[in-house]
GUDORO-326389 format. One record per residue (C-alpha): x, y, z. Coordinates in steps of 0.5 Angstrom, whole numbers, plus 2048, in hexadecimal, padded with zeros to 3 digits. Layout:
BEGIN
[atom [X,Y,Z]]
...
! end
This chain:
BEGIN
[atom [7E9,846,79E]]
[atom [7E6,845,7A5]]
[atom [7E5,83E,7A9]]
[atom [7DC,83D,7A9]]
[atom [7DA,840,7B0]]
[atom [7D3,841,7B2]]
[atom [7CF,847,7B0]]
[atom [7CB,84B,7B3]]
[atom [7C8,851,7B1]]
[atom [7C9,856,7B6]]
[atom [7C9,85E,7B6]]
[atom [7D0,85E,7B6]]
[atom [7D0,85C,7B0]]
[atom [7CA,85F,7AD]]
[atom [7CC,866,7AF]]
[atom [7D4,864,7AE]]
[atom [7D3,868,7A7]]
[atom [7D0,86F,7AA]]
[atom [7D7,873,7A9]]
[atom [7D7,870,7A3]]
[atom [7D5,875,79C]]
[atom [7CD,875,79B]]
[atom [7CC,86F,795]]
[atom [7C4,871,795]]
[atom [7C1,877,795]]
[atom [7BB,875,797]]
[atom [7BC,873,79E]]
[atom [7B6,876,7A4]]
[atom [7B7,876,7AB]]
[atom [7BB,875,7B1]]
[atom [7BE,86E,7AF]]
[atom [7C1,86E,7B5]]
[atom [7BD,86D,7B9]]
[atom [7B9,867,7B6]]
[atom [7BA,85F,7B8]]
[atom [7BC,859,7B4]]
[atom [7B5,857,7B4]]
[atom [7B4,85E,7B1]]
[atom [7B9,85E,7AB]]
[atom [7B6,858,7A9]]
[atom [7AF,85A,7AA]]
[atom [7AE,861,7A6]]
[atom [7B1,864,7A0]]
[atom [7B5,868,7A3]]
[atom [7B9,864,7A6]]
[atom [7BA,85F,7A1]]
[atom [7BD,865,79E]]
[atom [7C2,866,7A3]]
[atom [7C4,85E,7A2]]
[atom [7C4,85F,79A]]
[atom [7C8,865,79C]]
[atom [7CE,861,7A0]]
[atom [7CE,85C,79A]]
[atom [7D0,861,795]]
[atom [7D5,864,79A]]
[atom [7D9,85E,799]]
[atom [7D9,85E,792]]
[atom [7E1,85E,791]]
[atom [7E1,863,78B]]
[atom [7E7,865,78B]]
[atom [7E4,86D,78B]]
[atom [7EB,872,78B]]
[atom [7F0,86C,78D]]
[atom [7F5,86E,787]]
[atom [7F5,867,785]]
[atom [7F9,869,77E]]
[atom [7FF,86A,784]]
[atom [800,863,783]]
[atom [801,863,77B]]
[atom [805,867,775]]
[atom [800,86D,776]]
[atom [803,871,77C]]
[atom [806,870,783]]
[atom [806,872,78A]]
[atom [80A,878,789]]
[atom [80E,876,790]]
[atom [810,870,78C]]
[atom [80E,869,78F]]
[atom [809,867,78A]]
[atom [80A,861,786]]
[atom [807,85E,77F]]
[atom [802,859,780]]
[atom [7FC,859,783]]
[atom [7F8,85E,786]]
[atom [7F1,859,785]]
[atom [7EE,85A,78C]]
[atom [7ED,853,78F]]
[atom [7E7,851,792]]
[atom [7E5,84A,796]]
[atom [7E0,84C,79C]]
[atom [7DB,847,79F]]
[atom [7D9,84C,7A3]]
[atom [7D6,850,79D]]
[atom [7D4,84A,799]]
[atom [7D0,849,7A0]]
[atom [7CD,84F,7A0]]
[atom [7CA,84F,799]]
[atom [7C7,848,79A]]
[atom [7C5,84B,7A1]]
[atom [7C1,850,79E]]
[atom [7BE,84C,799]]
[atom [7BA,848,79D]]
[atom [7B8,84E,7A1]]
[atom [7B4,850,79B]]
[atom [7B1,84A,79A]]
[atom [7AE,84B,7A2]]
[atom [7AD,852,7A1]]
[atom [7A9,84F,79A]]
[atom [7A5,84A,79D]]
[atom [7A3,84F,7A3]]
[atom [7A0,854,79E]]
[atom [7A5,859,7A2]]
[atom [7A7,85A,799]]
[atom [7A4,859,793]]
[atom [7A8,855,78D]]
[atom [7A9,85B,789]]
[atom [7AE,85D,78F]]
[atom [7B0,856,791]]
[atom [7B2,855,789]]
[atom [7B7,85C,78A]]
[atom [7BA,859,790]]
[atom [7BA,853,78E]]
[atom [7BE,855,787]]
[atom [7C2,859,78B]]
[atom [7C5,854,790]]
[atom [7C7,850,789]]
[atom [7CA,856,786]]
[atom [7CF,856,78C]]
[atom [7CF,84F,78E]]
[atom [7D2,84E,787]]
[atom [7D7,854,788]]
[atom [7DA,851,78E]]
[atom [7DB,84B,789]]
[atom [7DD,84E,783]]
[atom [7E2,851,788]]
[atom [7E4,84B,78B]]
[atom [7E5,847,785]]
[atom [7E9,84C,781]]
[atom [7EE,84B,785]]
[atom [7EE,844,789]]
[atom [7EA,840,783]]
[atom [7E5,83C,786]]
[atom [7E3,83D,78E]]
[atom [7DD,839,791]]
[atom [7D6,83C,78E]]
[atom [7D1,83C,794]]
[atom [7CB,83F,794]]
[atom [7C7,83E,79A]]
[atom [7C9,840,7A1]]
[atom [7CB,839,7A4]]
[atom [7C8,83A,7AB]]
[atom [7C5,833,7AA]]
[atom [7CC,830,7A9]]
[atom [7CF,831,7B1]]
[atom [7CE,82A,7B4]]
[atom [7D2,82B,7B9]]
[atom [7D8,826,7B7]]
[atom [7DD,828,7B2]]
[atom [7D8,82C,7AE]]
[atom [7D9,828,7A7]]
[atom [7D3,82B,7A4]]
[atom [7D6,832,7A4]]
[atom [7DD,830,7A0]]
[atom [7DA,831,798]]
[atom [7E0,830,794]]
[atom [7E2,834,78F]]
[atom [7DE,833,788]]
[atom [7E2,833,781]]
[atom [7E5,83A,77E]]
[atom [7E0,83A,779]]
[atom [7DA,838,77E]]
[atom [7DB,83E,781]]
[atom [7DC,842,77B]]
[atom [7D5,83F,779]]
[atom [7D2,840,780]]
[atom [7D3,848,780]]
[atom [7D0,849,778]]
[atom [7CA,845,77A]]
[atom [7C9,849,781]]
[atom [7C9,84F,77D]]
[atom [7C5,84C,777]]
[atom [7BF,84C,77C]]
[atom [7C1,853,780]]
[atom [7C0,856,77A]]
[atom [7BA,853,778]]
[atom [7B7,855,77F]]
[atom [7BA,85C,780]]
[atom [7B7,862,77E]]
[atom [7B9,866,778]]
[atom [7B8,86C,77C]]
[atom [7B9,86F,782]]
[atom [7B4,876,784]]
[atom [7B9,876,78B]]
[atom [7BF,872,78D]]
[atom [7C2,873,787]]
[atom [7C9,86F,78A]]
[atom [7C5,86A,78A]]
[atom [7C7,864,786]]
[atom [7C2,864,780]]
[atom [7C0,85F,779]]
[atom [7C6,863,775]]
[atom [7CB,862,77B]]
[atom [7CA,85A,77B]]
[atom [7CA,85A,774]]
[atom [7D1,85E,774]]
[atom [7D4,85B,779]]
[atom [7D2,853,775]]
[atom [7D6,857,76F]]
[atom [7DC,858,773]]
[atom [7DC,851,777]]
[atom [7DB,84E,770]]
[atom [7E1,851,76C]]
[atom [7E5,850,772]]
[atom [7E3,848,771]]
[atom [7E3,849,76A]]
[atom [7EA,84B,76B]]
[atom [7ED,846,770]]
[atom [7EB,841,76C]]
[atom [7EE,843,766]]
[atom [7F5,845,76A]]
[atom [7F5,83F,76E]]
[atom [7FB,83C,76A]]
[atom [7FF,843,769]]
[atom [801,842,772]]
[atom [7FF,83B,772]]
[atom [800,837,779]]
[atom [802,82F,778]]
[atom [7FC,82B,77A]]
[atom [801,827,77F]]
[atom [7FD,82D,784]]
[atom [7F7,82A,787]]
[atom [7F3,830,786]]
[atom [7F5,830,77F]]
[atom [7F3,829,77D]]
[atom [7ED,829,781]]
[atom [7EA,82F,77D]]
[atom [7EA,834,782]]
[atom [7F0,839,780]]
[atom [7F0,837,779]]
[atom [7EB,839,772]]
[atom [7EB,837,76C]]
[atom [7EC,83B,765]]
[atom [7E5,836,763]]
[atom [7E1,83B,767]]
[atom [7E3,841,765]]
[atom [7DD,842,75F]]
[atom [7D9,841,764]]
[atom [7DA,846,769]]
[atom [7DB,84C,763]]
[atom [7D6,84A,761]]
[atom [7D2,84C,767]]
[atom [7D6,852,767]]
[atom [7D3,854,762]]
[atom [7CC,853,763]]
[atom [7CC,856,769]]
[atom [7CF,85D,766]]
[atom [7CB,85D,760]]
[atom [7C4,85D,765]]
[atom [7C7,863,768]]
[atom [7CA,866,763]]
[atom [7C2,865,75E]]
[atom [7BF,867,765]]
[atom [7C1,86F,762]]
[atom [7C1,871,76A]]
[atom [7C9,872,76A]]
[atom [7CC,876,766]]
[atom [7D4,878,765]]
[atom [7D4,880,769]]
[atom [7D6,885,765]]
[atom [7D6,880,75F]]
[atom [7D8,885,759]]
[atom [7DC,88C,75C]]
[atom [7DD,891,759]]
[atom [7E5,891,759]]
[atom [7EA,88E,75D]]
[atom [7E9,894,763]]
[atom [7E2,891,763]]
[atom [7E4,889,763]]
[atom [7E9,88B,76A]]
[atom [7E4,890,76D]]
[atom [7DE,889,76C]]
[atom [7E2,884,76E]]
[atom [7E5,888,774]]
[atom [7DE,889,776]]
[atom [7DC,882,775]]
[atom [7E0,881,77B]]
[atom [7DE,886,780]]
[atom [7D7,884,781]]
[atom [7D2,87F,77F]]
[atom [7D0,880,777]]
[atom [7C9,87A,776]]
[atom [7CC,87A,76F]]
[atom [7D1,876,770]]
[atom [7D0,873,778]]
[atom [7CE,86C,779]]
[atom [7D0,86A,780]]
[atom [7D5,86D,785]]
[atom [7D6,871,78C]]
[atom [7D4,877,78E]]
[atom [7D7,87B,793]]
[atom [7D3,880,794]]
[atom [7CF,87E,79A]]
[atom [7CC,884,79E]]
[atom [7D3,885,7A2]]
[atom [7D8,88A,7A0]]
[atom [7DE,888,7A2]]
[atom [7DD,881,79F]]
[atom [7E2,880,799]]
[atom [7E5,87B,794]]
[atom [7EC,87E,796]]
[atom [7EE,87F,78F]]
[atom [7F0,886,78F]]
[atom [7F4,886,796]]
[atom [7F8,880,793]]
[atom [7F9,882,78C]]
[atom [7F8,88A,78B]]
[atom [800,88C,788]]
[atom [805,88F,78D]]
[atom [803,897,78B]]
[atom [7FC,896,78C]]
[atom [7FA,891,791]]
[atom [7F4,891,797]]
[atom [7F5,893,79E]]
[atom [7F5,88C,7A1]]
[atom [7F8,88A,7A7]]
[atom [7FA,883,7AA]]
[atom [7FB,87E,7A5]]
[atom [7F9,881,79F]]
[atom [7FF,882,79A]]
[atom [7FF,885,792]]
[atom [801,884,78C]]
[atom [801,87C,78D]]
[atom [7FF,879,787]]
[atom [805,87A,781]]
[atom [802,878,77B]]
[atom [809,874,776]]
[atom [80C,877,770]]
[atom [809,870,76D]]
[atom [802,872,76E]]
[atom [803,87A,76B]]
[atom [806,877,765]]
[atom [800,872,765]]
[atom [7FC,878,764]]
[atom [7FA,87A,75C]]
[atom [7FC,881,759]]
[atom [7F8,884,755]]
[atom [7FB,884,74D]]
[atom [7F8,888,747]]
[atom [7F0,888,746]]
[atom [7F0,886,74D]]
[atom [7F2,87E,74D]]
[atom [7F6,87B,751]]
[atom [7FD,87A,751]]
[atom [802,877,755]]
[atom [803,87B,75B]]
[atom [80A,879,75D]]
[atom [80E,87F,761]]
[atom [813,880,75D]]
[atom [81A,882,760]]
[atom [81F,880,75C]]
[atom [822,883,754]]
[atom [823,87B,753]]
[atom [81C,878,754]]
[atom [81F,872,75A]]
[atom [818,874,75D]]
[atom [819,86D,761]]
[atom [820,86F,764]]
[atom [820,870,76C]]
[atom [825,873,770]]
[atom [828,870,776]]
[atom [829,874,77C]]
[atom [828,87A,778]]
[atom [82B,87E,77E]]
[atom [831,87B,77E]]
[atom [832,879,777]]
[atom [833,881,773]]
[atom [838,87F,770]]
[atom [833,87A,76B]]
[atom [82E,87E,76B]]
[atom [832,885,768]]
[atom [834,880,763]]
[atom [82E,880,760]]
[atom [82A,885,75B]]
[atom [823,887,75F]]
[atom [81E,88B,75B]]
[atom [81D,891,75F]]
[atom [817,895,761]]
[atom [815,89C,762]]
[atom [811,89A,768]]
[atom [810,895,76D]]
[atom [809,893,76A]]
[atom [80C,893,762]]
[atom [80B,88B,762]]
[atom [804,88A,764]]
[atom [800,890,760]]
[atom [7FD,88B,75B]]
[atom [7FC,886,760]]
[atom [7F5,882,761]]
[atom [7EF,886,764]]
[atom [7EF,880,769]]
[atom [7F6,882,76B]]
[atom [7F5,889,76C]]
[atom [7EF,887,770]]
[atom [7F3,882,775]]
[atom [7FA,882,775]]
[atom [7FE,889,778]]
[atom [804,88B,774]]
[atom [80A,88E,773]]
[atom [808,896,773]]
[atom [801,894,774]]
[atom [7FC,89A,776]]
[atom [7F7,896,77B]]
[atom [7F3,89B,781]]
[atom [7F7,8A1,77E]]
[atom [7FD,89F,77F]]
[atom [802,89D,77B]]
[atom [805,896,77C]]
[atom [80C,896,77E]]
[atom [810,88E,77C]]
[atom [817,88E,77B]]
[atom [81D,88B,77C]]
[atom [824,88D,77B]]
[atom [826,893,778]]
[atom [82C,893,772]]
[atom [830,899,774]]
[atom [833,89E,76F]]
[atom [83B,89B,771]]
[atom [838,894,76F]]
[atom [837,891,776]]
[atom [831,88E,776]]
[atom [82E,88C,77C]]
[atom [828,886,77E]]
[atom [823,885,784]]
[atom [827,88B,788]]
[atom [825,88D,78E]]
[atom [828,892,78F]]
[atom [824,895,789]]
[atom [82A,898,785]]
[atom [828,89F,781]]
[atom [82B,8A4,77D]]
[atom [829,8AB,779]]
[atom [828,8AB,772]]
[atom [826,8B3,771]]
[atom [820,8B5,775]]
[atom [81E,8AE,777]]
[atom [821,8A8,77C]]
[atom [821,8A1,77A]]
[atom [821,89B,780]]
[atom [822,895,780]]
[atom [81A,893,782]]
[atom [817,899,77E]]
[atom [816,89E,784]]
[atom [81B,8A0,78A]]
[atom [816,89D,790]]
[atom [814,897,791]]
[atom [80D,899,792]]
[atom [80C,89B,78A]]
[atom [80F,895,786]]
[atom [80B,88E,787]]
[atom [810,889,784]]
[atom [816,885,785]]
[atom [818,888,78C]]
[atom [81A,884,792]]
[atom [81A,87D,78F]]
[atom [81A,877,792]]
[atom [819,877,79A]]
[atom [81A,87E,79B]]
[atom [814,87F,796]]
[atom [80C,87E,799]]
[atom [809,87E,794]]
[atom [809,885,792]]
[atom [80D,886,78B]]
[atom [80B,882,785]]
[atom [811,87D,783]]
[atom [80F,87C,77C]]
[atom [80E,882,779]]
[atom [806,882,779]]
[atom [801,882,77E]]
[atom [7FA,880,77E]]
[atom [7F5,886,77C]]
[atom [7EF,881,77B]]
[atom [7EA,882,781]]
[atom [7EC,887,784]]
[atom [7E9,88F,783]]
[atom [7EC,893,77F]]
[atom [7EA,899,782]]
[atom [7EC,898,78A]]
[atom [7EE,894,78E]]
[atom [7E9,88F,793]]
[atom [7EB,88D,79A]]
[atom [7E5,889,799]]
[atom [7E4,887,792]]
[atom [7DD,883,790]]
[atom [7DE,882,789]]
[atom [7DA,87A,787]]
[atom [7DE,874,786]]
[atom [7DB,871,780]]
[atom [7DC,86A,780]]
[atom [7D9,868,779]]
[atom [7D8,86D,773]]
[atom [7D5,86D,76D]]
[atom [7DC,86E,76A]]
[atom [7DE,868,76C]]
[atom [7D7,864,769]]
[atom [7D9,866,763]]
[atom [7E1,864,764]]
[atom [7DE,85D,767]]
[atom [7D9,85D,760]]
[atom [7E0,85F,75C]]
[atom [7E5,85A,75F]]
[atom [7E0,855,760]]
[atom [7DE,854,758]]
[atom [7E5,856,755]]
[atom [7E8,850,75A]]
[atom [7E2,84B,758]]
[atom [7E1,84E,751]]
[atom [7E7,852,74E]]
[atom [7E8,859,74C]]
[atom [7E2,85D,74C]]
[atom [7DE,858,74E]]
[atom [7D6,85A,74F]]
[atom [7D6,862,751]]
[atom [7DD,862,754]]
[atom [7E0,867,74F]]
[atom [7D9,86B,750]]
[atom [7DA,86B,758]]
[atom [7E1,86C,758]]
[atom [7E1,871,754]]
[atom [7DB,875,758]]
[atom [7E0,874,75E]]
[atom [7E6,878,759]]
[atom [7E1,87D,757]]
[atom [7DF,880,75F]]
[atom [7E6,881,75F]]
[atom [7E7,885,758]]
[atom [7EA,880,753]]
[atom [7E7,880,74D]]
[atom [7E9,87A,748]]
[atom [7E7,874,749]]
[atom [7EC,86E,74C]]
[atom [7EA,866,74B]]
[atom [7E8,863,750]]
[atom [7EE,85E,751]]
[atom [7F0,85B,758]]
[atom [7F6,85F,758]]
[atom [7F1,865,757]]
[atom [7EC,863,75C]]
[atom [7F1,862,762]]
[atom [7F5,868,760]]
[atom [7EE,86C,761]]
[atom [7EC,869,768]]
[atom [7F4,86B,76B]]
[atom [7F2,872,769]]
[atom [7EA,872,76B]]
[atom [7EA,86F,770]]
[atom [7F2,871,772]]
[atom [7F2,872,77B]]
[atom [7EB,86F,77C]]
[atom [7EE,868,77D]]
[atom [7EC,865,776]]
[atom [7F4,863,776]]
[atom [7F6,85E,77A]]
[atom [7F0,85C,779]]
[atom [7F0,85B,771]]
[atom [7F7,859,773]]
[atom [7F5,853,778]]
[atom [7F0,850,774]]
[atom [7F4,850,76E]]
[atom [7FA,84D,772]]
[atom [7FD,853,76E]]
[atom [802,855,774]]
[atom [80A,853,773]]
[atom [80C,84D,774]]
[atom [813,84A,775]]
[atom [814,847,76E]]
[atom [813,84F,76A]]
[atom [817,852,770]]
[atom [81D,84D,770]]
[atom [81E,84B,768]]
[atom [81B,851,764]]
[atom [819,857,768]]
[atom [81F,857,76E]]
[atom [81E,85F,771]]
[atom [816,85D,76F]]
[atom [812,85D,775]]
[atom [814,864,777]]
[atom [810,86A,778]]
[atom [812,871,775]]
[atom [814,878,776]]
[atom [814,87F,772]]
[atom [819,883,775]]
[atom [818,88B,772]]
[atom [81F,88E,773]]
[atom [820,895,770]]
[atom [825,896,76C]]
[atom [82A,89C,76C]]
[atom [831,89A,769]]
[atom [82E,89A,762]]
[atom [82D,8A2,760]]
[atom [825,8A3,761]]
[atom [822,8A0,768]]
[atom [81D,89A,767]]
[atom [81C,894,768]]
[atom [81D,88C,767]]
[atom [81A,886,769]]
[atom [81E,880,76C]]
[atom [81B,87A,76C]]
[atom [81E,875,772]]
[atom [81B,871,778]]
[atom [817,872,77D]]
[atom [81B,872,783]]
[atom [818,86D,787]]
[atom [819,868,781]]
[atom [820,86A,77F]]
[atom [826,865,77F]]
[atom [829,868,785]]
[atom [822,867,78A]]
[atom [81F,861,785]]
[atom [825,85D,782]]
[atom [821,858,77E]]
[atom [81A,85A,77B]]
[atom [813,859,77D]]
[atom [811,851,77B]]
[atom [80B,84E,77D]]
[atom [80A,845,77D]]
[atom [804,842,77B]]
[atom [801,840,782]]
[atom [801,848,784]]
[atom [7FA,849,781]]
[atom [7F7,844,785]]
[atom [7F8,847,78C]]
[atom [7F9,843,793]]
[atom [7F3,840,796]]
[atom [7F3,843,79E]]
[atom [7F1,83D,7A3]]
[atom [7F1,838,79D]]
[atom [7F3,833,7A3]]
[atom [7ED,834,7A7]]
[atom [7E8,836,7A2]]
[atom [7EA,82F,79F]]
[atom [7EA,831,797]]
[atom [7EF,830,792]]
[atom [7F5,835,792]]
[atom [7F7,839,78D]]
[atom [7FE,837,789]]
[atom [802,83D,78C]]
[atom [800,838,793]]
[atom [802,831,791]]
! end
């Protein structure tokens, strides 16, 4: 948070976003050259101010949240297991909403635009003031709610007027749904140009996300309590109560089914033909902007070749990657054995089934080894399942996995994928995380412990720790959603969708299934029609546990995760890891290792801990307190509003 200062619009400001991706486009002219007074005396720079507003929406496009939860890891190590909500407290931004807003009262009054165009700027300065609280209270609780520019308050002395307090929690939930109550009334449903731009459907979206979130606090408040001995607590401002959660599902809902009723959005690729057809539909969902499924996001494509979101140069696997220079890195993101387990496989007729990789003849699926590379001689004492191939135990696995996650003996870029980590030798040695990468020849072929003999062919488990720059996956999977598939791109400009239709509909299924109970309203219908985009048949009900299972793996890597997590106070907390999970809170891998001491070469599959979490790096597991969901307060001292508990 930022101490109050005077504000003047300047052309520093004004143009400080010219480097910044396009957001409309529908811009003309030499905007550079235009004065403040002209910004504020045409539409074009109105335009140009409504622009810079939108570049400060804090969205989180590719932040690679999920980092921060079960879900994946920075392949490096060094990612925790809480967080990963972007916080935002910025007075400069709220000021610049409120700045624009009493510019388009002005350029009204003037006649320099009419009200049709004064309601469409006036909503979307409401759409993104009421982002920029959303963003605010997810994370601090209630903040001071100001929504004017204050100009008027500099007196000269100590400046009393400029100190607003912070409101109550619940205040600020309130302010933010009303605000995008009436940016949905004053949008348009439609946009001929500026297609970015914020529209009806997109305040309604984000009224059913910022609902569901209160809904959910309020309901989970208790579950990480914080003791009303704090002042923020007992003044309400980083406190909820289980009373309002009704409410706030139930605006929820009302807000999604005003989309869903409109008939403008629609699943894409809602009915495939077979699974090949559910990975191909939703690998292109990702790769460009589908209207189907689009209610608000960022575009990346602004006229200029080189702009980019980053993602392929970070994330591409070791074997196929772009030429990047200078920062950019590859095969960054690790996605957890936790989350690949996550993931369904398809059963008989099509139904889902538990998709849990099995590795092991006596079914302790849950059992993880420590320190593998050390620890052999637990691990020859177990009976493995053994594969043909290093891709053999995900062949019935979810569409949405195939279309997002890189696995083991994968094909992607046509180019077989190499993850392995050890090799178990015909005399019974059996090596883990070699760097050395140990080989030997068994008739016409040469196993290695990496799967490949050079560095440059095999993208997992090489030089970890320190040594390790991000480019060897460290879990055994990569992330394969957003990246295209058929080359490398030093410069990807693939959008970011911020809310989807996907997501309304597992707004509407959470939101009735909590407030009404199993298959309430349509949720059965809705979380089906998602299941059915990716080829499963049956019919699952819609129970809270199904809806939550649903949202992990359709909205997996778009930073729904540690959003649903932090909402429903849901992460780890002290009590669980201490008492009755002691190694819970601790990320995992699979590490592939092709096994030749038992006669005919395959493969096994040993569950262990991802080494930046085991008990030689991290002897006691991640835990989280109750306060940590209410983020420190900067400059609460000069600010003069109430600290959060973290702060007392």
């Amino acid at each position: 948070m930022k101490k109050i200062i005077t504000y003047t619009l300047s052309l520093a400001l004004l143009f400080g976003a010219a480097s910044c991706d396009k957001i409309f486009d529908n811009l003309e002219g030499d905007l550079t050259k235009m004065s403040a007074e002209d910004m504020t005396g045409s539409e074009a720079g109105l335009d140009r101010l409504m622009s810079n507003l939108y570049a400060s929406l804090p969205l989180g496009a590719f932040s690679s949240g999920e980092k921060n939860t079960p879900n994946a890891t920075e392949t490096s190590g060094g990612t925790g297991m809480f967080g990963g909500v972007p916080a935002f407290w910025d007075y400069s931004a709220v000021r610049d909403v409120n700045t624009f807003i009493k510019a388009i009262d002005e350029a009204k009054s003037k006649g320099t635009i009419d009200e049709a165009i004064y309601n469409s700027y006036l909503g979307e300065a409401l759409f993104v003031r009421a982002y920029y609280y959303f963003a605010s209270v997810r994370v601090y609780g209630g903040v001071p709610i100001v929504t004017e520019p204050l100009d008027d308050k500099f007196d000269g002395g100590d400046n009393a007027g400029l100190y607003i307090p912070r409101s109550t929690e619940k205040d600020t939930w309130d302010f933010v749904l009303s605000e995008l109550d009436k940016a949905a009334d004053l949008l348009p449903s439609d946009r001929a140009t500026g297609k970015y731009r914020a529209t009806k459907w997109s305040a309604l979206g984000l009224k059913s996300r910022v609902a569901l979130w209160a809904a959910s606090v309020s309901k989970y408040w208790n579950q990480a309590k914080i003791g009303d001995n704090y002042k923020a607590v007992s003044e309400k401002l980083a406190y909820m109560d289980a009373s309002y959660a009704d409410n706030y599902y139930q605006q929820c809902i009302d807000a999604c089914e005003k989309i869903i009723n409109s008939g403008k959005f629609a699943l894409y690729g809602a009915e495939p033909a077979d699974v090949d057809q559910a990975v191909a539909n939703y690998t292109n969902l990702f790769l460009s902007r589908q209207d189907s499924e689009w209610l608000f996001g960022r575009s990346y494509q602004n006229g200029v070749s080189s702009n980019t979101n980053n993602f392929d140069l970070q994330n591409s696997p070791n074997q196929i990657h772009g030429s990047g220079t200078g920062v950019w890195k590859f095969g960054c993101y690790s996605v957890t054995l936790d989350m690949v387990d996550a993931y369904d496989d398809y059963g008989a007729g099509f139904s889902g089934v538990d998709g849990t990789i099995r590795t092991r003849t006596d079914g302790k699926e849950d059992s993880y080894f420590q320190t593998p590379y050390s620890n052999t001689a637990s691990i020859k004492a177990v009976s493995f399942v053994k594969y043909n191939t290093p891709d053999g135990p995900f062949k019935d696995k979810d569409a949405r996995f195939l279309a997002s996650v890189i696995y083991p003996g994968t094909t992607f870029r046509n180019t077989t994928i190499n993850i392995q980590g050890g090799l178990w030798k015909s005399d019974g040695t059996l090596t883990i995380y070699d760097d050395t990468n140990p080989s030997e020849k068994v008739g016409d072929v040469t196993y290695y412990g990496y799967g490949a003999a050079s560095e440059s062919n095999f993208s997992a488990f090489y030089k970890r720790g320190a040594t390790n720059d991000g480019s060897w996956y460290t879990t055994g999977f990569g992330i394969r959603k957003f990246l295209d598939p058929k080359q490398p791109l030093s410069y990807s400009q693939n959008p970011w969708y911020d809310i989807r239709y996907a997501e309304i509909l597992l707004n509407y299924c959470e939101a009735e299934v909590e407030k009404n109970g199993t298959n309430a309203g349509n949720s059965k219908q809705y979380l089906n029609q998602i299941r059915r985009r990716a080829y499963f048949l049956d019919q699952r009900d819609a129970t809270l546990e199904n809806v939550l299972h649903e949202r992990r793996v359709e909205l997996a890597f778009e930073d729904d995760y540690p959003m649903t997590l932090y909402r429903r106070r849901a992460f780890y907390n002290t009590v669980r890891d201490a008492a009755s999970n002691p190694e819970g809170g601790r990320k995992h891998a699979l590490i592939p290792i092709a096994d030749l001491h038992s006669g005919t070469p395959g493969y096994i599959f040993v569950r262990a801990n991802f080494f930046g979490d085991d008990v030689d790096v991290r002897p006691a597991p991640y835990s989280v307190n109750a306060s940590q969901y209410y983020q420190a307060i900067q400059n609460f001292t000069i600010n003069k509003v109430t600290p959060n508990p973290s702060q007392e």
